[in-house]
C-alpha positions as CSV (number, residue, x, y, z in Angstrom):
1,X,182.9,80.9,58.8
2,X,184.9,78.7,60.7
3,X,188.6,79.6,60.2
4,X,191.1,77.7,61.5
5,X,193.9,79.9,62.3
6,X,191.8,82.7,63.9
7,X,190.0,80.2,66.4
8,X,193.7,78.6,67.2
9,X,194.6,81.9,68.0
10,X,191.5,82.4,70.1
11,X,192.1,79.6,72.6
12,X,195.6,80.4,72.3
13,X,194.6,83.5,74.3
14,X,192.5,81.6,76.1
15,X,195.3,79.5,77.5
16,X,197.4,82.1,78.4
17,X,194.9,84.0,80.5
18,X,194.6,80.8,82.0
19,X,198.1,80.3,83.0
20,X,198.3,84.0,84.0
21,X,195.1,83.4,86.8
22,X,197.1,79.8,87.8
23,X,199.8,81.9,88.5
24,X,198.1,85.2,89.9
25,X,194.7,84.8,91.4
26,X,191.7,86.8,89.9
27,X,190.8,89.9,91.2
28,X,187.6,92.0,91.2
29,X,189.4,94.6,89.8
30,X,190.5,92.2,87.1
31,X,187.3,91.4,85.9
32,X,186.6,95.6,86.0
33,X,189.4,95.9,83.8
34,X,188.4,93.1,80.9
35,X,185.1,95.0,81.0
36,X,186.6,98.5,79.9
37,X,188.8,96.4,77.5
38,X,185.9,95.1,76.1
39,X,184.5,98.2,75.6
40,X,186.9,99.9,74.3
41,X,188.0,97.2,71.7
42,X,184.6,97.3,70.6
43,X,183.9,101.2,70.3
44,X,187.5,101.3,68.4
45,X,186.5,98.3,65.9
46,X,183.1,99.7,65.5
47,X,184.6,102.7,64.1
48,X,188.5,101.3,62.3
49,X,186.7,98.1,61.0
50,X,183.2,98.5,60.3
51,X,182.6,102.5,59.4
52,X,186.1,103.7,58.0
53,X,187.1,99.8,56.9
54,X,190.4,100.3,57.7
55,X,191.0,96.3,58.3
56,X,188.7,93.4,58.9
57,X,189.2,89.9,60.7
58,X,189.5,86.8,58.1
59,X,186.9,88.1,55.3
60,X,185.1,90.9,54.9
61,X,181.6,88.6,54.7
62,X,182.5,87.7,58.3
63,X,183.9,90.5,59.9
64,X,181.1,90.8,62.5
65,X,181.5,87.4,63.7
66,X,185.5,87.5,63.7
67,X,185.7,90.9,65.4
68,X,182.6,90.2,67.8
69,X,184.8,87.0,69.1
70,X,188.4,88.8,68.9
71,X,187.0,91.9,71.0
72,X,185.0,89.5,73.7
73,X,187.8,87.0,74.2
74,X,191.1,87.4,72.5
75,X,191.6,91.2,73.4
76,X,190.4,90.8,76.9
77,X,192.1,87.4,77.3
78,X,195.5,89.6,76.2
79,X,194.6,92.4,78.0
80,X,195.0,90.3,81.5
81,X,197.5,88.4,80.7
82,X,199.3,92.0,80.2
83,X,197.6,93.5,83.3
84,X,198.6,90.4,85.7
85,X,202.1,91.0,85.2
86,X,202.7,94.6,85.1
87,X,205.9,95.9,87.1
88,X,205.2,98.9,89.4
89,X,207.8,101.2,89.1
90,X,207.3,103.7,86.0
91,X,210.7,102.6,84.2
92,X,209.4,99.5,84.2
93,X,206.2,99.7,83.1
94,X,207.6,102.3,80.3
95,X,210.0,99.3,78.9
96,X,206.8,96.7,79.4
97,X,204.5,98.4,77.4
98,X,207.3,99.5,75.0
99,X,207.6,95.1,74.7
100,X,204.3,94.5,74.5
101,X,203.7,96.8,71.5
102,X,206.4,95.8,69.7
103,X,205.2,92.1,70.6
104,X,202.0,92.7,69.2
105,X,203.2,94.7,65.8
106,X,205.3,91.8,65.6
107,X,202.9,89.2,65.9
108,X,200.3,91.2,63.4
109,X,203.0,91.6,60.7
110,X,204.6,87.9,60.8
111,X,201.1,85.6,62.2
112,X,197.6,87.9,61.6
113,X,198.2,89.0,58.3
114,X,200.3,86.2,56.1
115,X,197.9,83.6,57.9
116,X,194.8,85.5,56.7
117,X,193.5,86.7,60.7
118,X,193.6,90.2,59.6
119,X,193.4,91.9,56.8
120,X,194.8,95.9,55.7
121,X,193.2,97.3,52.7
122,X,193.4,100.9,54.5
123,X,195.7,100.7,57.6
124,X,199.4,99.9,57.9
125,X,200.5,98.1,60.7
126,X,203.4,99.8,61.6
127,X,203.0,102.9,62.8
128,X,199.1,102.9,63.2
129,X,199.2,99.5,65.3
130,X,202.1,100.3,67.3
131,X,201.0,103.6,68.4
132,X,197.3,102.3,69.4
133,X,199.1,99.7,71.4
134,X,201.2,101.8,73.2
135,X,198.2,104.0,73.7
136,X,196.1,101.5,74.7
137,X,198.0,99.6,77.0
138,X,199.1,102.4,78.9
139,X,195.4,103.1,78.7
140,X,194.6,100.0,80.7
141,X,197.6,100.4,83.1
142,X,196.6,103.5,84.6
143,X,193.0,102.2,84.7
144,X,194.0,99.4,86.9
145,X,196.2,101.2,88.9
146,X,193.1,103.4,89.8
147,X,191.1,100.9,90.4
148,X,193.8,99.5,92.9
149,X,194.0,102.7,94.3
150,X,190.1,103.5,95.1
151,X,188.9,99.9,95.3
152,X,191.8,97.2,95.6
C-alpha cells in the first residue's frame, strides 16, 4: 500500500506548488480553483478508473487509496502550479497549454507507466491523455480567468 514511486511523485507535486506560492502569493481565487480541480479530477476518475476501468493508480487492490491521494493533492498541487503562471494573452496561453499537455503525455508515457504509477489495460495515453489535458487545462484557465474577472 505504500509505493514508493507514487508518494515521491506526490510530494514532488507538493514541492512545486510550494515553490510556485514562494514565488506568487496565494490567492482566494487560487484556493476556488484547486476546489473545482478537485472536483473535477474526482467526478472524471470516478467514472475512467473505477466504473469503465480504463486505468488505475499502482494496483488495482489499491486504486481507491492511490487515486483518492492523486486527485486531493497531486492534481490540485499541478493544477496551481499551472494556474500561477499562466500568460494572459490568448497566443500565449494557446502555446502554454499546448506545453503542458505534451509535458504531461510525456511524463505518463516515460515516468507513470514504466515506474508502475499508472496503469492502461483500457486507455492509451496518447491521444486519450493528451486531449483531456488540453481540455482540462483550458478548462481551468477560463475558470480562473472568471473568477478574476467577478471576484479578483
Amino acid at each position: 500500500m505504500w509505493y514508493v514511486p507514487f508518494w515521491i511523485f506526490l510530494a514532488t507535486s507538493l514541492i512545486l506548488a510550494g515553490a510556485a506560492i514562494a514565488i506568487r502569493k496565494l490567492r482566494f481565487i487560487d484556493i476556488q480553483i484547486m476546489i473545482m480541480i478537485v472536483a473535477l479530477a474526482m467526478s472524471c476518475d470516478m467514472l475512467f478508473c473505477k466504473q469503465y476501468r480504463l486505468y488505475n493508480y499502482v494496483s488495482v487492490e489499491y486504486r481507491g487509496w492511490y487515486s483518492f491521494w492523486a486527485n486531493l493533492i497531486i492534481i490540485p498541487a499541478l493544477g496551481l502550479v499551472f494556474i500561477k503562471f499562466a500568460p494572459k494573452s490568448l497566443k500565449g496561453v494557446t502555446v502554454y497549454i499546448a506545453l503542458w499537455a505534451i509535458m504531461f503525455t510525456l511524463f505518463e508515457i516515460f515516468i507513470a507507466e514504466p515506474f508502475g504509477i499508472l496503469f492502461y489495460p483500457k486507455w492509451k495515453v496518447f491521444p486519450y491523455s493528451t486531449i483531456g489535458y488540453v481540455l482540462a487545462l483550458f478548462g481551468v484557465y477560463i475558470y480562473s480567468r472568471i473568477l478574476l474577472k467577478y471576484c479578483g
